[in-house]
N, C-alpha and C positions, 0 to 999 in steps of 0.2 A: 871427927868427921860426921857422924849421926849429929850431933846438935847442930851442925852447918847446913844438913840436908833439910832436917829442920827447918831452918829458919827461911830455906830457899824455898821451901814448898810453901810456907806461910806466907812469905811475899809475895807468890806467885796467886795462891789463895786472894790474898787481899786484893791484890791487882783484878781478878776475875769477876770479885762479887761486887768490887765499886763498878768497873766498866758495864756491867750485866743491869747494875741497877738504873743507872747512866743510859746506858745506848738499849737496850733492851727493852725495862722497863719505862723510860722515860722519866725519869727521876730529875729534878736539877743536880746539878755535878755538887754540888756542896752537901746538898740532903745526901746525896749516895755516899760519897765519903762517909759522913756521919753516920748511917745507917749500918753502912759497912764495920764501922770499927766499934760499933755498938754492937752489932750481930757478932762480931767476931772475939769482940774480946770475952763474951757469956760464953763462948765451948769451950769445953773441958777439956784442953789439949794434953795428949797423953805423953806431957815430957816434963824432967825435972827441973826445966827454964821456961815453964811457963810464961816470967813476965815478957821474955825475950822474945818467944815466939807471937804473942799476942802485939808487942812493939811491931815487928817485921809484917807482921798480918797490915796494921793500921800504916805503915811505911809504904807497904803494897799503897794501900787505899789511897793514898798521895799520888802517886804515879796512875793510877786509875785515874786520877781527875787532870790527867793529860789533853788535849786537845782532839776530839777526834780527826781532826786535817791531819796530824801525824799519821793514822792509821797505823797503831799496834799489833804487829804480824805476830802470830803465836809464837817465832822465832825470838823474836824482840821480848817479848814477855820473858819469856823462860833466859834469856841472858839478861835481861835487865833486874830478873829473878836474884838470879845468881850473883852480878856484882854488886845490887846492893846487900845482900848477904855479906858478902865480902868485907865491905864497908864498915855494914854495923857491928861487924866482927872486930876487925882491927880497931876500929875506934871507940870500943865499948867502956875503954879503961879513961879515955881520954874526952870523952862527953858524957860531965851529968846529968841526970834525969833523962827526960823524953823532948822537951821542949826545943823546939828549932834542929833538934840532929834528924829526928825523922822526915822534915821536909825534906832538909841540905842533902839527904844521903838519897834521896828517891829523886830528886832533882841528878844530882850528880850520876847516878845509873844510870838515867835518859838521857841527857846530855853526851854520854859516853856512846850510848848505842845510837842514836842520830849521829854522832861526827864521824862514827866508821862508818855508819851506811850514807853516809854524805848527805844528809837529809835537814840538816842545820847550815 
């Protein structure tokens, strides 16, 4: 349960610091992502899944580079947090490396929280 909390604060992390770099600072959406998972994969995160948590951080950063016409309510964030956590949970045995599952799986968490709030 701690490594899931984990990994849900990370995404949630990475979601904040792309959108912040993004809508905030003015960033183009590709630099933020970038910056973001640049910035975020150098801390020292204090768990013994580092790689996973640094994954989920940069997963966030995906979902950060959302549209702002969606308009990500703090709600949205924190459950879109959550099941992509979920996601990369269960399918950690079943995708390897990083390549295309961090899109697919941050995709797939926004997809899911847009069709319940009918917003897709």
């Amino acid at each position: 349960m701690k490594h899931f909390l984990q990994l849900t604060v990370a995404f949630f992390i990475g979601i904040c610091v792309c959108l912040g770099f993004h809508q905030w600072a003015g960033l183009p959406i590709v630099v933020a992502a970038s910056l973001s998972g640049l910035i975020l994969s150098t801390v020292r995160w204090p768990s013994h899944h580092k790689d996973d948590v640094k994954a989920c951080c940069y997963a966030g950063a995906f979902v950060g580079m959302c549209s702002p016409s969606l308009a990500l309510t703090a709600t949205d964030i924190i459950v879109i947090s959550t099941i992509g956590s979920l996601f990369f949970t269960a399918l950690r045995q079943h995708f390897t490396g990083v390549g295309g599952k961090l899109g697919a799986i941050a995709f797939v968490a926004v997809i899911i929280v847009m069709s319940i709030t009918g917003r897709v």
